[in-house]
DOTI-149932 format. One record per residue (C-alpha): y, x, z. Coordinates in steps of 0.02 Angstrom, whole numbers, padded with zeros to 5 digits, always signed. Layout:
BEGIN
YXZ ...
***
This chain:
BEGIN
+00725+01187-01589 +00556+01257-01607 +00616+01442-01596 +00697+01366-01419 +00554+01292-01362 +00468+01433-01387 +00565+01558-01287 +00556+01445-01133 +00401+01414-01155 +00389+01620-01144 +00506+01637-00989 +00395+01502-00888 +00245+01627-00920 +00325+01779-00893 +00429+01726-00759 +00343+01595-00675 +00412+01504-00526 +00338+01554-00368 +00223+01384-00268 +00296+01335-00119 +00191+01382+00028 +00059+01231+00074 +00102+01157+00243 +00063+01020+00359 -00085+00910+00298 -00164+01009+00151 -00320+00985+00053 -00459+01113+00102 -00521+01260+00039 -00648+01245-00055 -00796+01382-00097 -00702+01426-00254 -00575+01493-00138 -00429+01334-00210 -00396+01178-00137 -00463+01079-00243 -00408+00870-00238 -00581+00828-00349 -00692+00922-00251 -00653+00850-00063 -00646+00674-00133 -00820+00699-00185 -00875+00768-00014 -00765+00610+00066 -00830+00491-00040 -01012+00541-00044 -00994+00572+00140 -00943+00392+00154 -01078+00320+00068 -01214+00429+00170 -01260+00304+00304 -01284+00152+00216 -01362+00198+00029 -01409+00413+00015 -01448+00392-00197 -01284+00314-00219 -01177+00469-00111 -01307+00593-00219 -01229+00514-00355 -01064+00544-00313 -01091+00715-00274 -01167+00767-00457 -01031+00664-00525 -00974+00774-00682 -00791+00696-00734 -00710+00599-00586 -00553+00623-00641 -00592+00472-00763 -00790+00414-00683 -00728+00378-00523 -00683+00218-00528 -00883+00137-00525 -00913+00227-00389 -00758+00165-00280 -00800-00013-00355 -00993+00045-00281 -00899+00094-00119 -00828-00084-00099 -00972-00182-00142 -01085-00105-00027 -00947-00119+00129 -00962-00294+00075 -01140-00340+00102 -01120-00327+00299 -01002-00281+00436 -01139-00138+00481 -01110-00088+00313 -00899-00107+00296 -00884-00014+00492 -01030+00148+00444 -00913+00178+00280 -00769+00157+00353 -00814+00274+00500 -00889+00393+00398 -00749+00420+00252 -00630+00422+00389 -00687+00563+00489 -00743+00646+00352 -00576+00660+00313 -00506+00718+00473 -00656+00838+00483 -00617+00934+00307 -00424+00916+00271 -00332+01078+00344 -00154+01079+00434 -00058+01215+00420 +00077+01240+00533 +00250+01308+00518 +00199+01478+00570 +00072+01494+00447 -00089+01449+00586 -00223+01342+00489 -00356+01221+00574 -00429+01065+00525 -00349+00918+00550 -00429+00838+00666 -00395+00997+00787 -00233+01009+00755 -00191+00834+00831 -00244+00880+00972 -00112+01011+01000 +00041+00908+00956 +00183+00916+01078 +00347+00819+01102 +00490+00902+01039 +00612+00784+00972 +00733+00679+01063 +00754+00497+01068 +00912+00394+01019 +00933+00209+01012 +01077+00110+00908 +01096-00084+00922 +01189-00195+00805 +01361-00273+00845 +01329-00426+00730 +01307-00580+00802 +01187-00709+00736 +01168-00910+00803 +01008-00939+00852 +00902-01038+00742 +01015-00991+00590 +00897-00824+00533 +00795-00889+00380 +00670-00836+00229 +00747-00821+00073 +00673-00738-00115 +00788-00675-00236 +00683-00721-00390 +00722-00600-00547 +00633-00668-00710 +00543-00507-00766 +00554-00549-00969 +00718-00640-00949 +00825-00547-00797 +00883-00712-00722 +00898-00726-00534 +00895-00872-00427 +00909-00869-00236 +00748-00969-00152 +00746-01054+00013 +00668-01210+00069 +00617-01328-00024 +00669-01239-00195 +00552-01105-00127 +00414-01209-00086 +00395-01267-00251 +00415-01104-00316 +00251-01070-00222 +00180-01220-00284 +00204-01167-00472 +00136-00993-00449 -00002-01067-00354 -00027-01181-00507 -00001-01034-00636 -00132-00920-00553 -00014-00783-00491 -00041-00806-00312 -00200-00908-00209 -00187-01056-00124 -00209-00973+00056 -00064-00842+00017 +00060-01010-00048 +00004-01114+00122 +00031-00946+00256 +00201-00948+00146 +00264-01117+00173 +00186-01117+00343 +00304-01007+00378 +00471-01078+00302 +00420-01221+00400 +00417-01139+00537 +00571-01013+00494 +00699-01064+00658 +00564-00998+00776 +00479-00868+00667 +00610-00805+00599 +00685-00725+00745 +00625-00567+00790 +00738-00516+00923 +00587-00491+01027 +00490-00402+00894 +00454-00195+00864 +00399-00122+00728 +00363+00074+00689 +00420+00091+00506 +00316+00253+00419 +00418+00290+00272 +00548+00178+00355 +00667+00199+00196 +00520+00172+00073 +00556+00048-00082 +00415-00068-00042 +00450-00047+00161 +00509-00214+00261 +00659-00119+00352 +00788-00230+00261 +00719-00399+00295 +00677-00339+00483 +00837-00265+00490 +00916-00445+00424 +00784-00541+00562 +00859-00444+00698 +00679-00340+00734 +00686-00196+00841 +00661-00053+00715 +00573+00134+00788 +00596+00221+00621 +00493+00386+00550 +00573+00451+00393 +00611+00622+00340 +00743+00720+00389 +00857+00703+00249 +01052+00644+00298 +01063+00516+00151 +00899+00428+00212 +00981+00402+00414 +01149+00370+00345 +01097+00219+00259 +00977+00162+00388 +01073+00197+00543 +01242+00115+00445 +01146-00043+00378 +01072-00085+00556 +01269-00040+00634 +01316-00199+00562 +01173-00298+00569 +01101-00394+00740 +00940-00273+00742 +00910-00112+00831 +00848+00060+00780 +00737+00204+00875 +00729+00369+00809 +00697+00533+00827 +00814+00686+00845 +00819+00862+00827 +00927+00900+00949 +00989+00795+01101 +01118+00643+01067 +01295+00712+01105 +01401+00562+01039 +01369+00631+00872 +01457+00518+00738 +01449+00541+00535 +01357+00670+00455 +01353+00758+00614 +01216+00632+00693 +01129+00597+00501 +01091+00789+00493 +00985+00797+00648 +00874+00648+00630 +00696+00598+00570 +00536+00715+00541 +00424+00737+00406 +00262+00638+00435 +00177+00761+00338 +00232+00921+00397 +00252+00862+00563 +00087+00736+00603 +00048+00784+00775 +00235+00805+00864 +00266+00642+00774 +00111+00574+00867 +00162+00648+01035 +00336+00567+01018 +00288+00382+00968 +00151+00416+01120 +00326+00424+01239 +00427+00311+01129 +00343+00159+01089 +00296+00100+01296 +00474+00144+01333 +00545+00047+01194 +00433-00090+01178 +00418-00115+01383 +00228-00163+01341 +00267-00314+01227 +00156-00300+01066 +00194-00162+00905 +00189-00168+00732 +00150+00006+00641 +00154+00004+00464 +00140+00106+00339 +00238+00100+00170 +00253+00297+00101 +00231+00323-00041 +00207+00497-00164 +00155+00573-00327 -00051+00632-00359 -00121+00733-00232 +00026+00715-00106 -00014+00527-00091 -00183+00571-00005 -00099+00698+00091 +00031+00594+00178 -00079+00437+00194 -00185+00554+00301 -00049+00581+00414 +00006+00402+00422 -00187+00345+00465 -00161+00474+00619 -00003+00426+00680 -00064+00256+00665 -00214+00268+00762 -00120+00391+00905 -00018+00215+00930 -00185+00114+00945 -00258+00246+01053 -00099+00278+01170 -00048+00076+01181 -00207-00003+01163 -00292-00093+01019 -00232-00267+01089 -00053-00211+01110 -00056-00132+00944 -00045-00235+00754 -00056-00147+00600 +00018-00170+00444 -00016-00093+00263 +00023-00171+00084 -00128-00162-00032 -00124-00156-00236 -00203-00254-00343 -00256-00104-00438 -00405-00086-00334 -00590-00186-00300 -00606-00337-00218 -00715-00471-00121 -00637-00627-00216 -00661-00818-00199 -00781-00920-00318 -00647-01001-00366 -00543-00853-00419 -00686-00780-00515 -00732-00947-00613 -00519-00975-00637 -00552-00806-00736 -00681-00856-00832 -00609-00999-00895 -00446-00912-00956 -00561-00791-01046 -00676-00943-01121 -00500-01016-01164 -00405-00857-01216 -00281-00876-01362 -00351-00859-01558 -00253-00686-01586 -00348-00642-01417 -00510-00689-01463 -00514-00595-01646 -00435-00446-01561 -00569-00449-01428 -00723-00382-01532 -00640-00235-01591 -00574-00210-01458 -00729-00232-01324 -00819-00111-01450 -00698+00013-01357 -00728-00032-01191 -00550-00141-01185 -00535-00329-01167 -00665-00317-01045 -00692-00506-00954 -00622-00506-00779 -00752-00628-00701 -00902-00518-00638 -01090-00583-00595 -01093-00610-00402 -01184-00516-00302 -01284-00531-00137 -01224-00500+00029 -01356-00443+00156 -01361-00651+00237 -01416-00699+00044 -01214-00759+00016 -01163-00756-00156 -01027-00618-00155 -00892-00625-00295 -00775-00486-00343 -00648-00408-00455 -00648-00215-00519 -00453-00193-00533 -00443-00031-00525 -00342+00074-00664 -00421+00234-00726 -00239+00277-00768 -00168+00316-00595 -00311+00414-00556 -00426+00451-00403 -00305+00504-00277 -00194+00356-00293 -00381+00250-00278 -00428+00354-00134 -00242+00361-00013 -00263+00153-00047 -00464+00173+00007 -00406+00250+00186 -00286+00104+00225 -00445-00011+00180 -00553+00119+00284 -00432+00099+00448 -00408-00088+00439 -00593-00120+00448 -00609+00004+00572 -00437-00058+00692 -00486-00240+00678 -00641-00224+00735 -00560-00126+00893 -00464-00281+00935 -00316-00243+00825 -00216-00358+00701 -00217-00306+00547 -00095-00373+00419 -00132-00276+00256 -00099-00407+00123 -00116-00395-00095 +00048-00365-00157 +00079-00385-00329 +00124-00274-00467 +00322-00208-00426 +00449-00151-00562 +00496-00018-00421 +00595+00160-00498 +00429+00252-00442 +00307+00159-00565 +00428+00103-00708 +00478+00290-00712 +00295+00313-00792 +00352+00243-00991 +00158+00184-01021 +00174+00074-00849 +00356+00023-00890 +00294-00041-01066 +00128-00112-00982 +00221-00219-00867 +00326-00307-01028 +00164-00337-01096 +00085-00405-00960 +00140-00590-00979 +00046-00613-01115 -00122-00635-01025 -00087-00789-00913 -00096-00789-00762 -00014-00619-00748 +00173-00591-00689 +00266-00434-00649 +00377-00460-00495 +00549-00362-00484 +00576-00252-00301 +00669-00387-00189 +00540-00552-00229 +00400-00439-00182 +00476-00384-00049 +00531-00548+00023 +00365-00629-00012 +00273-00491+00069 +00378-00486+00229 +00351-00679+00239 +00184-00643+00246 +00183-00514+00364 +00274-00637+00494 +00127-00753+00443 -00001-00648+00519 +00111-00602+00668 +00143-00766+00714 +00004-00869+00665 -00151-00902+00754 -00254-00953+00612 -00224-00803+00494 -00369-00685+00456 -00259-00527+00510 -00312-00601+00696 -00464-00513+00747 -00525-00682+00837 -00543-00768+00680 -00700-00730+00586 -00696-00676+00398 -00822-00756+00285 -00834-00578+00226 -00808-00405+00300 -00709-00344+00157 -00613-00544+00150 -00467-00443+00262 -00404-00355+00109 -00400-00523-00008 -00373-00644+00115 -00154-00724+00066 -00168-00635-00088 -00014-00620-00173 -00078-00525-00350 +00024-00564-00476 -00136-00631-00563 -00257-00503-00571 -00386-00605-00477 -00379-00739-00621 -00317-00644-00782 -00454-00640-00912 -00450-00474-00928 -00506-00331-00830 -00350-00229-00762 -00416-00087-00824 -00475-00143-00995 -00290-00224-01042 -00157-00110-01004 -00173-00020-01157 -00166-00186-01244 -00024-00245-01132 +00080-00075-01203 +00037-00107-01371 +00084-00289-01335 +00280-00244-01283 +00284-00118-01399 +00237-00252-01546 +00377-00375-01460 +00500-00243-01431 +00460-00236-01629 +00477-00395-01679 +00644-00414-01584 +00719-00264-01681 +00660-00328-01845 +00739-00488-01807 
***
């Protein structure tokens, strides 16, 4: 085996692969003549933090490991965007068009310019085709319902009504969610015969396939769907087929003309990459959306999703297809709609941060010997941080969530949806970009150290990994929430108690506002945690 090894090992070096050619949205060049991710988040970052506090983007910039020191100063980043809405716009300005101002786009004839230049040259040249539903649906009869999978024991239970709302109740109770996400929840069950209908509704879908994406509830509330996914035939054969028999509608774009094209014969000319293609994908939705939508409100969100360095990429392009809608249809006409993690920092209530003090006062006794050793590594960290002060003199509380683990660019794609949300709301937009909690979905539970961190996680109350459809469900109630409702903070005429409140405001987290520990500081603990059940069970 190790003779085996050894020879491909060889081959790989003496043969090695050729790298696909960069194209679309690509990271710059930087003066060591690569393209280098660590580099350009530095300039963005520092960049970011220029107008508002020049030692702390000098300290970004002589940052020597940010593969693994990022994290204090994104936590820096937040808590500074926090103190005022001067503060949260200048960042969020500033990282934003540094971004557009340094990222290259190389097009499919080789031809590089920045970003922000190539936009401007995007044409039209894909076609538009339309497919409504045959299903018929009684009115009043469309409805929210969670499929609720136990994470540690697989059961499912289908919730609707009043099952649901107690549901809500007991995970309000438990920690897992706040009190403002279980009310905009129930608010809208209550209100599920009128809200519930989205006949009248559009929505642009990025990533309109994606495993965290809305498209099947919409699709099930009879929404009107414009959907930007990549051109792969197994991607438009599901989509175009589920909505076929469904009472929704779906807008996409084509390759070529629609010539009563059936099968695989219409799958294999539709959709566009949004990362390849950023500015024809603009130009189209610029023709699209006012002569699908007929000037009735839009919904763009974004739910792609990729690996490292791609993540950035493609959340780049998303950010400029998204604000080509805003621009084109106007800010009013426009909502926006992004899912945040709870792997990030925070502006959190008092009474989130003192919840997570008192678990940690009243952790468990195998918690509390474990916890010197273990804080003597930096793990077991408490959760509850010391408030700071906003610029009014406002006691500001907060939670560092953020995981060293998934690294920068996973830290930085999620910083740009934070980045355009401040920045669209304050334009006039709503902006529904709501905590959604930790997801068993194939792309993280393909990771083994996440997969056995999630079975671990339990153990620190009030924590609770949610399986694909119950996050899904729960985070497309919410989205109606803030569509519908005049009183949620997604509406730009309601004022946030803080700038950075938009983010944690219905925050479904699975816990991590009130768990004792610090995200960060327990994962390790929650894998050695499963692995020492997983054990247990064996032995047994």
């Amino acid at each position: 085996m190790l003779y085996m090894t050894m020879l491909g090992e060889r081959k790989k070096r003496l043969y090695p692969k050729p790298e696909p050619k960069p194209m679309g949205v690509v990271f710059p060049v930087t003066k060591q003549g690569d393209r280098s991710t660590t580099a350009t988040a530095k300039e963005v970052f520092a960049a970011a933090l220029l107008p508002v506090d020049p030692a702390a983007s000098e300290k970004v910039k002589k940052e020597k490991n940010w593969r693994f020191g990022y994290s204090k100063h994104l936590v820096n980043n937040m808590m500074l965007s926090a103190k005022s809405e001067e503060n949260a716009l200048k960042i969020a300005q500033a990282g934003v068009d540094a971004m557009y101002s340094n990222f290259d786009f190389i097009s499919q004839d080789g031809t590089s310019v920045k970003f922000g230049e190539a936009l401007k040259k995007g044409q039209n040249r894909f076609h538009t085709h339309t497919i409504v539903g045959t299903k018929k649906v009684a009115a009043g009869s469309r409805k929210i319902t969670v499929p609720y999978k136990n994470y540690e024991t697989g059961k499912t239970v289908m919730l609707e009504g009043l099952e649901l709302m107690k549901q809500i109740d007991a995970w309000v109770d438990y920690g897992t969610i706040e009190a403002d996400c279980g009310e905009a929840i129930k608010k809208v069950v209550t209100n599920q015969a009128s809200w519930c209908d989205l006949s009248g509704q559009y929505f642009v879908l990025l990533g309109a396939g994606s495993a965290m994406g809305p498209f099947n509830l919409l699709r099930e509330l009879g929404a009107h769907i414009i959907a930007v996914d990549l051109d792969r035939p197994f991607i438009w054969k599901r989509l175009i087929e589920s909505v076929q028999d469904s009472s929704a509608s779906i807008t996409f774009a084509m390759k070529e003309p629609f010539k009563g094209q059936t099968g695989d014969s219409l799958y294999g000319v539709c959709g566009a990459n949004i990362m390849n293609d950023t500015p024809d994908i603009c130009a189209w939705l610029k023709d699209a959306v006012p002569k699908t939508c007929g000037g009735k409100p839009v919904t763009v969100g974004g739910y792609t999703y990729l690996d490292g360095e791609l993540h950035v990429r493609v959340n780049l392009a998303c950010d400029a297809i998204m604000q080509s809608v805003i621009t084109s249809y106007g800010a009013k006409n426009t909502r926006l709609a992004n899912l945040c993690t709870p792997t990030d920092a925070y502006v959190i209530s008092k009474a989130a941060s003192e919840a997570a003090a008192g678990f940690y006062t009243n952790a468990p006794v195998w918690m509390k010997l474990l916890q010197p050793l273990a804080q003597a590594f930096g793990k077991l960290l408490p959760n509850a941080q010391k408030p700071f002060k906003a610029a009014d003199g406002t006691d500001v509380y907060y939670m560092d969530g953020l995981v060293v683990a998934q690294g920068p660019n996973y830290a930085w794609a999620k910083r740009l949806q934070q980045w355009r949300a401040v920045l669209a709301r304050k334009a006039g937009c709503t902006v529904s970009i709501n905590i959604a909690p930790a997801t068993a979905t194939q792309s993280v539970v393909h990771n083994k150290s996440f997969a056995a961190a999630y079975g671990g996680m339990r153990a620190f109350k009030p924590m609770e990994i949610f399986y694909q459809e119950t996050s899904l469900a729960v985070m497309g109630a919410l989205l109606i929430f803030d569509i519908f409702s005049p009183d949620s903070m997604a509406n730009p005429a309601n004022k946030l108690p803080n700038p950075m409140a938009l983010m944690s405001s219905n925050a479904f987290h699975g816990g991590a506002m009130r768990c004792l520990y610090m995200y960060t500081t327990g994962v390790c603990v929650c894998v050695r945690a499963r692995k020492f059940s997983v054990s247990v069970a064996v032995a047994s």
